[in-house]
PQR file with spaces between the fields and no chain letter, atoms N, CA, C, O and H, PARSE charges and radii, in Angstrom:
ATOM       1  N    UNK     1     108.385  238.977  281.833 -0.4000 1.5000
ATOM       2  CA   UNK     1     109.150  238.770  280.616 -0.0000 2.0000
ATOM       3  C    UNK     1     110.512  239.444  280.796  0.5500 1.7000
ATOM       4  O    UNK     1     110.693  240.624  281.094 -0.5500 1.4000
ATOM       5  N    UNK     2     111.282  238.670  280.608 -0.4000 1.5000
ATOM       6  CA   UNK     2     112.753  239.364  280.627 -0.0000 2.0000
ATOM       7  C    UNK     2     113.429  240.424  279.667  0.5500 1.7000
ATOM       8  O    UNK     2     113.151  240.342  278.470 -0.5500 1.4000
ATOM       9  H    UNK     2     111.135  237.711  280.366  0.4000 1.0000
ATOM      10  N    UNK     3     114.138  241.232  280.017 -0.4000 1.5000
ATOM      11  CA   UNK     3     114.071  242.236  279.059 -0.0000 2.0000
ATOM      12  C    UNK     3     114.915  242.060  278.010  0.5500 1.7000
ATOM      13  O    UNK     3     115.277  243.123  277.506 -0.5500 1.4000
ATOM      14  H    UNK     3     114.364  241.298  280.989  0.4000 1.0000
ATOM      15  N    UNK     4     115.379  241.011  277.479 -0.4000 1.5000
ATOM      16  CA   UNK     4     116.224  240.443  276.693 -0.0000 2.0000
ATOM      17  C    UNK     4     115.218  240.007  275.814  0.5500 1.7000
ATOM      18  O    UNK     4     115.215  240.408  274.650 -0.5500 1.4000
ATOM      19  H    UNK     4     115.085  240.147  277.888  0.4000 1.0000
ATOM      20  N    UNK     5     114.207  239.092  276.312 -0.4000 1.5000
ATOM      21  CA   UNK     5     113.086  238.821  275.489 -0.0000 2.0000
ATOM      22  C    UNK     5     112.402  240.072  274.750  0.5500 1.7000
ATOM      23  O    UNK     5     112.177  240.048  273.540 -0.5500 1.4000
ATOM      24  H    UNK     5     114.210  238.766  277.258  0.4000 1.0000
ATOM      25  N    UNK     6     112.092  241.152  275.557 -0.4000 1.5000
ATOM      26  CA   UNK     6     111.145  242.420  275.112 -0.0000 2.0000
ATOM      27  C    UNK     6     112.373  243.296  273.837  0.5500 1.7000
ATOM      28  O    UNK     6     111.865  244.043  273.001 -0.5500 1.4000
ATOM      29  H    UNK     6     112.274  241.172  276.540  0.4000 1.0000
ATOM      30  N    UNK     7     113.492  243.146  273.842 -0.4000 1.5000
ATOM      31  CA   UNK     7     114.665  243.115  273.016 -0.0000 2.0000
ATOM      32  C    UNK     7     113.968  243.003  271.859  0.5500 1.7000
ATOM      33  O    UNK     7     113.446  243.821  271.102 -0.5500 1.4000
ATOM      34  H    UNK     7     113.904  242.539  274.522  0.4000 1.0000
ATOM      35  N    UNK     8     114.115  241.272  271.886 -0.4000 1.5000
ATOM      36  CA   UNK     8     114.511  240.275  270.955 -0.0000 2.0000
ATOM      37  C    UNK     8     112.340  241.068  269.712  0.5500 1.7000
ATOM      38  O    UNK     8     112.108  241.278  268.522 -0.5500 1.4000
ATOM      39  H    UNK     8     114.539  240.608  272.501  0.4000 1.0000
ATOM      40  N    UNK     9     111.920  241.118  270.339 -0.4000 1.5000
ATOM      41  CA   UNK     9     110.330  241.925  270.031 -0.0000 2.0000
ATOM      42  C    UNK     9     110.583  242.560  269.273  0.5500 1.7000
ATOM      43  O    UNK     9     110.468  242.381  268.061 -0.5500 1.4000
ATOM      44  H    UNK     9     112.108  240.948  271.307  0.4000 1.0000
ATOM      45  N    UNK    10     111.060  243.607  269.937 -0.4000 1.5000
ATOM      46  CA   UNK    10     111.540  244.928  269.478 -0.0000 2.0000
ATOM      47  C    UNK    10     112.014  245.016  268.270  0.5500 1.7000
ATOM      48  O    UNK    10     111.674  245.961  267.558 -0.5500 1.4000
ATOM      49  H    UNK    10     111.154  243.753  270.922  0.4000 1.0000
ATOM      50  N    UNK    11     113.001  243.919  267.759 -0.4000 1.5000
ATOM      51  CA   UNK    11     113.940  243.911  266.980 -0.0000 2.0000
ATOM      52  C    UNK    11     113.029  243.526  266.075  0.5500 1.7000
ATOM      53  O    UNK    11     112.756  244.303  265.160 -0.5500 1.4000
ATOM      54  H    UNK    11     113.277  243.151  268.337  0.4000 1.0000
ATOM      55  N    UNK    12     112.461  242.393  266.156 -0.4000 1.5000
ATOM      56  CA   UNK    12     111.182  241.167  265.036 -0.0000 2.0000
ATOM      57  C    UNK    12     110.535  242.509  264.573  0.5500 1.7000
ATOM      58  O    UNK    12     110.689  242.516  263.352 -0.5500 1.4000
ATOM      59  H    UNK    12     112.683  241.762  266.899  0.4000 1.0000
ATOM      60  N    UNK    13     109.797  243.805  264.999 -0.4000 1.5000
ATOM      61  CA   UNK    13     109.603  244.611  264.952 -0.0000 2.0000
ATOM      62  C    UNK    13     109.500  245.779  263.988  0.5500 1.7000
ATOM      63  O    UNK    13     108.589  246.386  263.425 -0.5500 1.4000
ATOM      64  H    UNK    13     109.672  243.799  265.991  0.4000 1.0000
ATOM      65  N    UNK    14     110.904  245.838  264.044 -0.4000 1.5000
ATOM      66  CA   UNK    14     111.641  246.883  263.301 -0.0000 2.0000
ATOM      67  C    UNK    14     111.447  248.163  264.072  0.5500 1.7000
ATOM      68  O    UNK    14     111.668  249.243  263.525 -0.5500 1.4000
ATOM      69  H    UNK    14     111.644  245.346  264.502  0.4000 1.0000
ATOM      70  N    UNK    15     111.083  248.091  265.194 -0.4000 1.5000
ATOM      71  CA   UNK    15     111.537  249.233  266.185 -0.0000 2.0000
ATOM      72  C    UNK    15     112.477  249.594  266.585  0.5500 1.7000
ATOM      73  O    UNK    15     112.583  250.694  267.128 -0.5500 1.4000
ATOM      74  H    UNK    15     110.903  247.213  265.638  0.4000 1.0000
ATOM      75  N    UNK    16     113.649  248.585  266.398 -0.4000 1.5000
ATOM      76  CA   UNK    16     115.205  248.941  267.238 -0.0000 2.0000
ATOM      77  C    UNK    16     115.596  247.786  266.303  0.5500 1.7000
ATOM      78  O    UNK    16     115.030  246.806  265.819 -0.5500 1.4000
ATOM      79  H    UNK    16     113.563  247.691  265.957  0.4000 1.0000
ATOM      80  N    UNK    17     117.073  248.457  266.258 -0.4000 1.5000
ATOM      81  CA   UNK    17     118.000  247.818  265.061 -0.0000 2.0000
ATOM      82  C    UNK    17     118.054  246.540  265.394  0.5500 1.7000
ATOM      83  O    UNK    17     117.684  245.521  264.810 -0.5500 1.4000
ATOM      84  H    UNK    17     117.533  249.253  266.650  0.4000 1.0000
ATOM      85  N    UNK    18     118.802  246.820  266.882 -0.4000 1.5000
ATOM      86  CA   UNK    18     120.012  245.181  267.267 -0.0000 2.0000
ATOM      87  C    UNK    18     119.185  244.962  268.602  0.5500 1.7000
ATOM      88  O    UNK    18     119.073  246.010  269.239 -0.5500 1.4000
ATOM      89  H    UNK    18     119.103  247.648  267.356  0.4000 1.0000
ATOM      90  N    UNK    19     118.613  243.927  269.149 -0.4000 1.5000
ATOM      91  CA   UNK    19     118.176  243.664  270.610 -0.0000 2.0000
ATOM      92  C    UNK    19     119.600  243.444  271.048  0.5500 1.7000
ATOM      93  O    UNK    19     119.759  244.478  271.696 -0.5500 1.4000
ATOM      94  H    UNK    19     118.704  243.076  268.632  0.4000 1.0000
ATOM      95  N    UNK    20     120.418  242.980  271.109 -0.4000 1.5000
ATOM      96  CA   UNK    20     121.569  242.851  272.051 -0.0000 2.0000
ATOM      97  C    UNK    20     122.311  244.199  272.237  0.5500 1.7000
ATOM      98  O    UNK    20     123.073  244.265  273.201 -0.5500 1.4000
ATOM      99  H    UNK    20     120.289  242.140  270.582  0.4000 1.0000
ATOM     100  N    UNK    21     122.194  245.179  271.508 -0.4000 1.5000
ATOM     101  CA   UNK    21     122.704  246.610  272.016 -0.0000 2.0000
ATOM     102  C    UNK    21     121.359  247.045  272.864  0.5500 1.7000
ATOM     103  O    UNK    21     121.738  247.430  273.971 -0.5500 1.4000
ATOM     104  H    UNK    21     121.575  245.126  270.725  0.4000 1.0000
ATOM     105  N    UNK    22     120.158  247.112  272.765 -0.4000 1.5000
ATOM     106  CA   UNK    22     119.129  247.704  273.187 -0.0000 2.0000
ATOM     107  C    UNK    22     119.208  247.118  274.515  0.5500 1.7000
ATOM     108  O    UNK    22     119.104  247.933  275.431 -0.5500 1.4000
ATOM     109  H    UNK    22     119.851  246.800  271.866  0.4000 1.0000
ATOM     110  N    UNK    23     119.422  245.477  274.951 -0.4000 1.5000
ATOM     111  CA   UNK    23     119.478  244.664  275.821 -0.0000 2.0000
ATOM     112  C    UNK    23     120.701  245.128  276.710  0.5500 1.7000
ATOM     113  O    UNK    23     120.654  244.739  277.877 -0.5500 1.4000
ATOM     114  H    UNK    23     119.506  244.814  274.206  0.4000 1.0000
ATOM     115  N    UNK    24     121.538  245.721  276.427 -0.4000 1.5000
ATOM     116  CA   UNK    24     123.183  245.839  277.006 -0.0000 2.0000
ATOM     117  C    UNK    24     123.061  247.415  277.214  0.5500 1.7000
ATOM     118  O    UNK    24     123.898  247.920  277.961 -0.5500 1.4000
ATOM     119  H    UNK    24     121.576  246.037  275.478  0.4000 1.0000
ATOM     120  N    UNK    25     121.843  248.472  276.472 -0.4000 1.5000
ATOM     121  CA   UNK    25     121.310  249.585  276.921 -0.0000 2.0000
ATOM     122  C    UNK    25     120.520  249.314  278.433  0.5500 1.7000
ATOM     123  O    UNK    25     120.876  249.775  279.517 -0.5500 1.4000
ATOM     124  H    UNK    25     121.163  248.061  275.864  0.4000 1.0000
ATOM     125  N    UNK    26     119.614  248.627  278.225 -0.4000 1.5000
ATOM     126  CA   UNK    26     118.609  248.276  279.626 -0.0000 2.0000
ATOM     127  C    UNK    26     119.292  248.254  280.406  0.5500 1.7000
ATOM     128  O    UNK    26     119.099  249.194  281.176 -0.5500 1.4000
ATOM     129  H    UNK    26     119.325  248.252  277.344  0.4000 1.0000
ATOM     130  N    UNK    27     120.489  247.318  280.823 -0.4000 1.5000
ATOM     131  CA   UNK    27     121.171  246.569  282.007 -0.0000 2.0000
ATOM     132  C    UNK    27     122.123  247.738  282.359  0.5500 1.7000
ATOM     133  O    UNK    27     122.332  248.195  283.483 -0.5500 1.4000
ATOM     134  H    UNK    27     120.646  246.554  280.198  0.4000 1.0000
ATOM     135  N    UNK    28     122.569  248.067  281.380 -0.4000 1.5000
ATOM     136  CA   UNK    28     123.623  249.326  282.226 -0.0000 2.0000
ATOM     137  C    UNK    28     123.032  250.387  282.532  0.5500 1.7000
ATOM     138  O    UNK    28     123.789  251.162  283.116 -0.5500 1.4000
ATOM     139  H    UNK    28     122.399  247.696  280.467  0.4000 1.0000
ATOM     140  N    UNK    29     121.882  250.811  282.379 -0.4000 1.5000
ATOM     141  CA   UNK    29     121.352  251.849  282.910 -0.0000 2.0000
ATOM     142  C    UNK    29     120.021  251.667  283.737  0.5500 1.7000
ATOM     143  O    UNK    29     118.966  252.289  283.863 -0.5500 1.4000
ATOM     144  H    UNK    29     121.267  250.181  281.905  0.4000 1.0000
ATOM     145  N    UNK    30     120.691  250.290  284.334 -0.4000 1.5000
ATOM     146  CA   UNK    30     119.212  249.628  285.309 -0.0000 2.0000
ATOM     147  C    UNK    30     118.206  249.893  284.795  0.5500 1.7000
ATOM     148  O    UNK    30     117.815  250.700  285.638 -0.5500 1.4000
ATOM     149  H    UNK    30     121.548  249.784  284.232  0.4000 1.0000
ATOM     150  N    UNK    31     117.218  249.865  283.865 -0.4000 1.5000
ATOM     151  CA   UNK    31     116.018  249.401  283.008 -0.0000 2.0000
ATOM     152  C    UNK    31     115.822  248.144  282.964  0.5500 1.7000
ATOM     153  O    UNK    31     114.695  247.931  282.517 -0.5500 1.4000
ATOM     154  H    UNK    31     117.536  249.209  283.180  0.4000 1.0000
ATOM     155  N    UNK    32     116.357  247.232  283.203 -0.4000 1.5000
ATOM     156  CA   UNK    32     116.119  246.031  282.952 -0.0000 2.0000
ATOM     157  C    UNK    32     115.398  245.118  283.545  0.5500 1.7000
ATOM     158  O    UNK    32     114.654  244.278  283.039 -0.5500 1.4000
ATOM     159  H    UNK    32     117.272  247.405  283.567  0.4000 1.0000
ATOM     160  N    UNK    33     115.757  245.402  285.102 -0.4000 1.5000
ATOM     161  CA   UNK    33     114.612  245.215  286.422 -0.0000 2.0000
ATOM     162  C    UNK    33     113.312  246.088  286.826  0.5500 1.7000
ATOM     163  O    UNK    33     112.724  245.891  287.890 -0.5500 1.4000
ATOM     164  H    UNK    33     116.362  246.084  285.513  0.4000 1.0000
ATOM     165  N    UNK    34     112.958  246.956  285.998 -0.4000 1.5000
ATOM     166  CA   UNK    34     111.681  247.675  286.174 -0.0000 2.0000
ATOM     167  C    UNK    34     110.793  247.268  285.194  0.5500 1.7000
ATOM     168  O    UNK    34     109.592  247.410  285.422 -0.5500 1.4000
ATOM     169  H    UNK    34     113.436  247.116  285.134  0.4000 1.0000
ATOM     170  N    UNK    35     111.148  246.803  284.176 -0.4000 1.5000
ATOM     171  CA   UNK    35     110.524  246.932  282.720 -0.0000 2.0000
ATOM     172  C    UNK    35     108.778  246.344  282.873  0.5500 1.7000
ATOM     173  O    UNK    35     108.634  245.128  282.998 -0.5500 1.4000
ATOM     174  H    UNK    35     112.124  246.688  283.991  0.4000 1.0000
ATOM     175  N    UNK    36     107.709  247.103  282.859 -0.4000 1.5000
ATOM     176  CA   UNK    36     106.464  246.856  283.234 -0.0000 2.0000
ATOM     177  C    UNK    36     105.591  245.886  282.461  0.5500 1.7000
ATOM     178  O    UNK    36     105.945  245.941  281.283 -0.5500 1.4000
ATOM     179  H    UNK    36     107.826  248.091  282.757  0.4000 1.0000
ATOM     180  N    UNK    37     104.675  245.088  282.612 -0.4000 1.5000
ATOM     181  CA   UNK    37     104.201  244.531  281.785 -0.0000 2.0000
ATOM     182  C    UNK    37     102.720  245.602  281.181  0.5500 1.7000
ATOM     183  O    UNK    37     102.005  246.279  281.919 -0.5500 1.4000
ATOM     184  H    UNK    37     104.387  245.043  283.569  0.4000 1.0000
ATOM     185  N    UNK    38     102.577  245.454  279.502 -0.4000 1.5000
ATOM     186  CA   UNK    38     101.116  245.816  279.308 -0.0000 2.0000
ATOM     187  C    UNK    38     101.552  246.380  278.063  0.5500 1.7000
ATOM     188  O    UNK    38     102.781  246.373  278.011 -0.5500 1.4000
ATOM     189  H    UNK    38     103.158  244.904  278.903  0.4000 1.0000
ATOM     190  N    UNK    39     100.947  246.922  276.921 -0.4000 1.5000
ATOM     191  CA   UNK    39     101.158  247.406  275.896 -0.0000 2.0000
ATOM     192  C    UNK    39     101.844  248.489  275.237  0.5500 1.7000
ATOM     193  O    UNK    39     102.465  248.970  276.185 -0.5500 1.4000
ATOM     194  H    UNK    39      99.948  246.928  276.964  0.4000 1.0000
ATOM     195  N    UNK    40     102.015  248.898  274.644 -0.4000 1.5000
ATOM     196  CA   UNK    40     102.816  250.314  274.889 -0.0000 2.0000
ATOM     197  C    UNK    40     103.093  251.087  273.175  0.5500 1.7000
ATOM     198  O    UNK    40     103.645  250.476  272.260 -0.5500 1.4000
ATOM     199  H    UNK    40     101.511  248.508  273.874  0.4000 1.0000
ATOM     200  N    UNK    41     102.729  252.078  273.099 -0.4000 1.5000
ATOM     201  CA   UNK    41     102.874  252.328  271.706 -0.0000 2.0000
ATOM     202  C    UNK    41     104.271  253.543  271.258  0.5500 1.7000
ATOM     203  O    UNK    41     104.185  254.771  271.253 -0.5500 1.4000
ATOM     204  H    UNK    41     102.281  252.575  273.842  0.4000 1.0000
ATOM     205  N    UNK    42     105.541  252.653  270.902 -0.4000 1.5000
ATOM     206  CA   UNK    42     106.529  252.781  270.636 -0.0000 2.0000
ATOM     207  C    UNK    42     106.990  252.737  268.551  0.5500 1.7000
ATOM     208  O    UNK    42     106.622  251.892  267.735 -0.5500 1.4000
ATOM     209  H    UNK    42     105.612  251.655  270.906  0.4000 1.0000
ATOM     210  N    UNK    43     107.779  253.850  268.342 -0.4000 1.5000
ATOM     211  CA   UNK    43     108.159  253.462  267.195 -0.0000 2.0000
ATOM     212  C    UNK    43     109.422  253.644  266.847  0.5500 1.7000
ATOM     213  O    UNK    43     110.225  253.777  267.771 -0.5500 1.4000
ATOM     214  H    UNK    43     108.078  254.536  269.005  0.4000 1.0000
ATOM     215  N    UNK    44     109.952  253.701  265.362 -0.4000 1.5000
ATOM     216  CA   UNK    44     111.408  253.412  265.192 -0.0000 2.0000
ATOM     217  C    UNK    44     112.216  254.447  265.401  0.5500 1.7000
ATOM     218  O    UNK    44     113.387  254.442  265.780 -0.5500 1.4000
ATOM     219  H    UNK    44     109.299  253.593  264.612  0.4000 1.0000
ATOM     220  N    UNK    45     111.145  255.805  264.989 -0.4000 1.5000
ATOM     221  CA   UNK    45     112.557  256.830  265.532 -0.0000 2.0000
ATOM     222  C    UNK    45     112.415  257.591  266.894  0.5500 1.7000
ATOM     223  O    UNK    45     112.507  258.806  267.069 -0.5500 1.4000
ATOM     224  H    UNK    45     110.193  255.809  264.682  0.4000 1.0000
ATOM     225  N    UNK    46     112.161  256.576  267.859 -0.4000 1.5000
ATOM     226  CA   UNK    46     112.235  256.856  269.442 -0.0000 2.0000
ATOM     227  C    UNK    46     113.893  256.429  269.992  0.5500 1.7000
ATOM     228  O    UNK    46     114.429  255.355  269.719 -0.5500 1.4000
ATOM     229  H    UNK    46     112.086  255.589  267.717  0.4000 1.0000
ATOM     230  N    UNK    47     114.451  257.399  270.713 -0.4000 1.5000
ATOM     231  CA   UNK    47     115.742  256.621  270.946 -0.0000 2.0000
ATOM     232  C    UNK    47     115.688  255.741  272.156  0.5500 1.7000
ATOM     233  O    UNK    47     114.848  255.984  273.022 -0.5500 1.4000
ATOM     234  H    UNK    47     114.016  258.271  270.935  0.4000 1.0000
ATOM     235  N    UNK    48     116.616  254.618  272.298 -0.4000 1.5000
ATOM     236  CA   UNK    48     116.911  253.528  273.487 -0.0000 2.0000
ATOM     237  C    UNK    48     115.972  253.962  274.714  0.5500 1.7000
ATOM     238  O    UNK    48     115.121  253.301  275.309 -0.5500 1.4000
ATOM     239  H    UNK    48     117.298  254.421  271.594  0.4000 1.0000
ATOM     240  N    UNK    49     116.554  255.765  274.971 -0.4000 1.5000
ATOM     241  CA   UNK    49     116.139  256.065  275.998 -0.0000 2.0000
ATOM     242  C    UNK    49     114.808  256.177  276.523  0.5500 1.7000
ATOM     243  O    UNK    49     114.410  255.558  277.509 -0.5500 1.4000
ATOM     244  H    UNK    49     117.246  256.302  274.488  0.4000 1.0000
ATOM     245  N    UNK    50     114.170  256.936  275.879 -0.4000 1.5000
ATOM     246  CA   UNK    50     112.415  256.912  275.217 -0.0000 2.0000
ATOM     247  C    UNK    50     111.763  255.426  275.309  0.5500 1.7000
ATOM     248  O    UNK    50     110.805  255.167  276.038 -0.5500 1.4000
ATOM     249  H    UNK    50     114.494  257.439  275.077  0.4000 1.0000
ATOM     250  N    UNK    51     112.362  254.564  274.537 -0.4000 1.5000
ATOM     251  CA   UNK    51     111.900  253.655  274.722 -0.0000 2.0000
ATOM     252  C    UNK    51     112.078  252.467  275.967  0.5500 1.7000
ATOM     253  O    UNK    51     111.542  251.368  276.117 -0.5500 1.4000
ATOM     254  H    UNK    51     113.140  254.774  273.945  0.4000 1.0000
ATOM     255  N    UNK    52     113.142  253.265  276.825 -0.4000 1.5000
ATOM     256  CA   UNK    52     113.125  252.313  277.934 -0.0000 2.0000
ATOM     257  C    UNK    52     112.427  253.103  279.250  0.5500 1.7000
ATOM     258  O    UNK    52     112.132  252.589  280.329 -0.5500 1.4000
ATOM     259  H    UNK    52     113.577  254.158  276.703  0.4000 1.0000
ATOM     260  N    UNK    53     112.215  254.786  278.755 -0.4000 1.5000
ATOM     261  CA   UNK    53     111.198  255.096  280.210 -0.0000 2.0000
ATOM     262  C    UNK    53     109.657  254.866  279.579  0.5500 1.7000
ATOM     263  O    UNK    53     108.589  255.080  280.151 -0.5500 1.4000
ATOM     264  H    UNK    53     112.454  255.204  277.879  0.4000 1.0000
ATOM     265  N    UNK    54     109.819  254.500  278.593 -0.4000 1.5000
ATOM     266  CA   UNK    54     108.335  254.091  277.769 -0.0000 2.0000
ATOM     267  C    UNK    54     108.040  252.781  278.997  0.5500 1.7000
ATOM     268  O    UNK    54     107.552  252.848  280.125 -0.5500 1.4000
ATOM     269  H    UNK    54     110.687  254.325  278.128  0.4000 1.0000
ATOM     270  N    UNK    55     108.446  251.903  278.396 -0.4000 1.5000
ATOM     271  CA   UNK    55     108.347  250.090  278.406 -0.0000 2.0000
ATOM     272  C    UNK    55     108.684  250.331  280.075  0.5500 1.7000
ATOM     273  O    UNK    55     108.748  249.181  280.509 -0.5500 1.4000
ATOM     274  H    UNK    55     108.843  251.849  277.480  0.4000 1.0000
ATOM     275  N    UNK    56     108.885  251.100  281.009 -0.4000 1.5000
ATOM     276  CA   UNK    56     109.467  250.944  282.735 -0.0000 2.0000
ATOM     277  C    UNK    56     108.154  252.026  283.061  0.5500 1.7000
ATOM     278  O    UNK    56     107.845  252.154  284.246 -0.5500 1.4000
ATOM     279  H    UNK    56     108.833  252.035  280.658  0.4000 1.0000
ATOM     280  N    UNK    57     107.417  252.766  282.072 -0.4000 1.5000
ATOM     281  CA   UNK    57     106.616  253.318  283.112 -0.0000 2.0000
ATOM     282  C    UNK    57     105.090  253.069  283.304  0.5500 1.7000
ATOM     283  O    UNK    57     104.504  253.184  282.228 -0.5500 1.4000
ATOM     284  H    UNK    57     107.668  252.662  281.110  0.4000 1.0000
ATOM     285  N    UNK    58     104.567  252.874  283.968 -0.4000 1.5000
ATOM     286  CA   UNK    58     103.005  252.439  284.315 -0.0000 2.0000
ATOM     287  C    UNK    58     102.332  253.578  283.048  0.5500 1.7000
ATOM     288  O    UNK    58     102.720  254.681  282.663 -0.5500 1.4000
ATOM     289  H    UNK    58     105.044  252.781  284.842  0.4000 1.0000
ATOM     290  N    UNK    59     101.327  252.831  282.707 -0.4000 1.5000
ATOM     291  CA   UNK    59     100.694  253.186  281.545 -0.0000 2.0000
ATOM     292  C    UNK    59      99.333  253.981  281.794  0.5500 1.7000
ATOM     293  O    UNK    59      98.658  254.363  280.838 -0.5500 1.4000
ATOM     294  H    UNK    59     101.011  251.935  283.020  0.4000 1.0000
């Protein structure tokens, strides 16, 4: 799943405000090509960062 998609989740969510800032977080700080598949229990007041070594690390 592309991490634009796992974004766009996020957002439906109400875990993260905007997927296209969260999405433009991933890519510039290379998260975007690791991002793991499998479940993950994330909530709203986790920041970008948290939530991208969350969603990149083996569970």
């Amino acid at each position: 799943m592309a991490s634009s998609e796992i974004s766009d989740i996020l957002e439906n969510e109400d875990i993260i405000e905007s997927a296209s800032d969260f999405n433009d977080y991933l890519e510039d700080n290379d998260y975007a090509i690791n991002v793991k598949p499998g479940t993950f229990e994330l909530t709203s007041d986790m920041s970008h960062f948290d939530i991208a070594e969350v969603i990149t690390s083996y569970n």
